[in-house]
N, C-alpha and C positions, 0 to 999 in steps of 0.2 A: 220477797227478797231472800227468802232463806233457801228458796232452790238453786236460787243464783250464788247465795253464798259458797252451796255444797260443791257447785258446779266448779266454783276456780278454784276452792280446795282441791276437790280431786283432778282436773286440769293442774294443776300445780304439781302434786302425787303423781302424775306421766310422766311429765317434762324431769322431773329429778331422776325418776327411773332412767333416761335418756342418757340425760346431762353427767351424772354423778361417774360412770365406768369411763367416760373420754376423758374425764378434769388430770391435768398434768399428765395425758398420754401423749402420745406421735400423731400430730391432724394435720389434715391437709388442709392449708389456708390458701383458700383463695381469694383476690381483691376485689370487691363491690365496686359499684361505677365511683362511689363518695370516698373509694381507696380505703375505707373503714375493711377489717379481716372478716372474716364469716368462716365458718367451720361445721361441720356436717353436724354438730351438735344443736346449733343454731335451729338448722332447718326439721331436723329430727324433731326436734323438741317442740316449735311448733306445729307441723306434722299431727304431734301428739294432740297436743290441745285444742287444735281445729276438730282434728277426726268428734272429740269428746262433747265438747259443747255442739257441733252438729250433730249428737243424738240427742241431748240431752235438751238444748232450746233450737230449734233448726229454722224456727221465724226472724231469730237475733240477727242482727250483720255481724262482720268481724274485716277491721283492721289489723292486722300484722305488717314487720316489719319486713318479713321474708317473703311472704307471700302476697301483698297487696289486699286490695278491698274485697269485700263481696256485701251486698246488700246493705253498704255507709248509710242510706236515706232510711233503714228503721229502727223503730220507735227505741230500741236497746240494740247498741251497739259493742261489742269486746273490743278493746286495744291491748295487743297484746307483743310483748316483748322477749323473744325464748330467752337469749341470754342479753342482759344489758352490763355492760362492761366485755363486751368479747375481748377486748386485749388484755385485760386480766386474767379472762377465762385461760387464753392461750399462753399466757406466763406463769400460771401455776397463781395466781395469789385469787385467796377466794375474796375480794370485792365487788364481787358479781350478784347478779341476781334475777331469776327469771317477774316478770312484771305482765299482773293479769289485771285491766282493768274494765270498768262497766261505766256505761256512758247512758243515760236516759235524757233521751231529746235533747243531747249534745251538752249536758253536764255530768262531772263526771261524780257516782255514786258508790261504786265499789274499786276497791285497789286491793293490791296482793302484792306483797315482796317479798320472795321466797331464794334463800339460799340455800341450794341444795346440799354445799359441802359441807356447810358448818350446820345446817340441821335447824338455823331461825327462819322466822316465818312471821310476818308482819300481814294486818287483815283490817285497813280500813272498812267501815259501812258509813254512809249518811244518815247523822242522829245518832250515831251511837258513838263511844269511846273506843280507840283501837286497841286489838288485844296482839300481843307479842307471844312468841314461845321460843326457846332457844335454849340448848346446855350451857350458853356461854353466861346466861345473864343478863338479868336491864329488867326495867321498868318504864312502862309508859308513860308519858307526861312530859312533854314540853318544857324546859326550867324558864326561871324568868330571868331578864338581864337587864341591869340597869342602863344600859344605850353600847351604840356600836362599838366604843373603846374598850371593852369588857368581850367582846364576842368573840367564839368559835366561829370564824368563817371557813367555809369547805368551798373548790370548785374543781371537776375531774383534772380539767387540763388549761394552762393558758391558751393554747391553743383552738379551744369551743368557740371564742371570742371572733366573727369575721375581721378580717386584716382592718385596722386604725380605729378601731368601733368600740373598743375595751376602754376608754377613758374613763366612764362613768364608773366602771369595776373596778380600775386601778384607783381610783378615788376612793371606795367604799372598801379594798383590800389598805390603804395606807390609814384608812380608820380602826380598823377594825383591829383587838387583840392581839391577834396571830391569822394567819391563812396556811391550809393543809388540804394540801393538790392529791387528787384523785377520790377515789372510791365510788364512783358512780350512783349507781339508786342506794348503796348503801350508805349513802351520807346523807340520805331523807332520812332513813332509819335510824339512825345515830340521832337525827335532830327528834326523831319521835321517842326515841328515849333519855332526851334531855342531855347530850353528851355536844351537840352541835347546837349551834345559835341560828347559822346562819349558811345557806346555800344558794349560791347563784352560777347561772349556766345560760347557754345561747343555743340556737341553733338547732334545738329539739324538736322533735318531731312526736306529737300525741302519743306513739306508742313508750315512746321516751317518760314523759309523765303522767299521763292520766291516772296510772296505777299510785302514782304517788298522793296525789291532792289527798283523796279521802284519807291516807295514812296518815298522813303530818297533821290535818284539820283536824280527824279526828284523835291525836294530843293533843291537841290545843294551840296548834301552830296556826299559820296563813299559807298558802300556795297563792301565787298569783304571777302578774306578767311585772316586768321592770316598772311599770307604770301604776300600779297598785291595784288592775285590772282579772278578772277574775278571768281564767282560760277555759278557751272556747279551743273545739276542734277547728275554729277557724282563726287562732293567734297566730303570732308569728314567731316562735318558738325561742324566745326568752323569758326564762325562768327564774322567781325571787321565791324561796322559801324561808321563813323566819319561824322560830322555836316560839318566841315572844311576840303576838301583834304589835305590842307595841313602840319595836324596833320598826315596824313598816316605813311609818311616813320618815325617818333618817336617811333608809335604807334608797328608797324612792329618790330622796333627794337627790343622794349621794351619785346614785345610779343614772342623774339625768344630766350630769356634767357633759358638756358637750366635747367633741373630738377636736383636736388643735385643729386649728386652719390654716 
């Protein structure tokens, strides 16, 4: 594991080189079929981190978001995300963050969340504790919460939710604390250093969280699907993450309210 580990380090170490000289310059945005922005940084950045990991593991597959598959059916697979939060990236606010994750026989064992602007760097393993680095601060660990009415909930956007499908969210936001819209993979991060309770999202796509699981899990969090289901590369791309497991079964509940009829 520890080659693997080196390997999305320094794939990470490319991608910032890339990313960091375009952050709040003049990009040409072009629209994706999913109308989501994309920008040459994007594609650079993966670019980067293909080229790297095909010398370095060249048996691996690799999922990206820019580039599509190669080689999904082996044994170690990368998911990989250049920039996630592109509409941040392209607004100037750094809640972004490039997302490199490892998958072994379609669970996922390594993550990476790395912010190139601000300089943190988030490093799930499976089995081990996740380590953080950053000028700004924080400490790893998961805080505890005494149930939903106490919690930070985060989610990027109303919008993630497909049209009439958010009931169970709008249920589990009118419990919860407070809810604070946006920040992307960085509101995993925040929940791995005990600042967030609680994130949920829809509509993701593996390169979206794989990198995430091993970060959160390893503080002490859960990753799983709305259902309390552990995510497979073959989910359906709703996403529950809690600081506290033992927020789950609330959170579950909360989230299976069904749509008016």
């Amino acid at each position: 594991m520890e080659a693997m580990v080196a390997a999305a380090e320094a794939a990470a170490d490319l991608a910032g080189a890339v990313i960091r000289p375009l952050f709040r310059s003049p990009l040409l945005v072009e629209a994706k079929g999913d109308a989501s922005p994309v920008t040459e940084a994007d594609r650079a950045a993966e670019r980067a981190i293909r080229d790297h990991l095909a010398r370095h593991h060249p048996e691996h597959g690799v999922i990206g978001e820019e580039y599509g598959a190669e080689r999904p059916e082996a044994e170690w697979v990368w998911v990989l995300d250049p920039i996630d939060g592109t509409r941040a990236f392209i607004t100037g606010r750094p809640m972004f963050g490039t997302l490199i994750g490892l998958f072994h026989r379609g669970r996922p064992v390594l993550g990476l969340i790395d912010q190139p602007a601000t300089g943190e760097r988030w490093l799930g393993v499976e089995g081990r504790r996740t380590a953080f680095r950053g000028p700004l601060g924080g400490q790893v660990g998961c805080r505890p919460c005494p149930g939903v009415g106490a919690a930070e909930l985060s989610c990027t956007s109303p919008d993630i939710f497909p049209a009439g499908q958010d009931a169970g969210f709008q249920a589990l936001r009118r419990a919860a604390r407070r809810t604070t819209w946006g920040g992307d993979c960085y509101a995993y991060g925040l929940v791995a250093l005990g600042l967030v309770d609680i994130v949920v999202e829809d509509t993701m796509k593996p390169w979206d969280w794989g990198a995430l699981v091993p970060v959160v899990e390893g503080a002490g969090g859960r990753v799983t699907d709305h259902a309390g289901r552990a995510l497979t590369l073959d989910s359906a791309g709703d996403v529950l993450a809690v600081g506290d497991p033992a927020l789950l079964p609330a959170c579950v509940a909360l989230l299976s309210v069904p749509a008016a009829g």
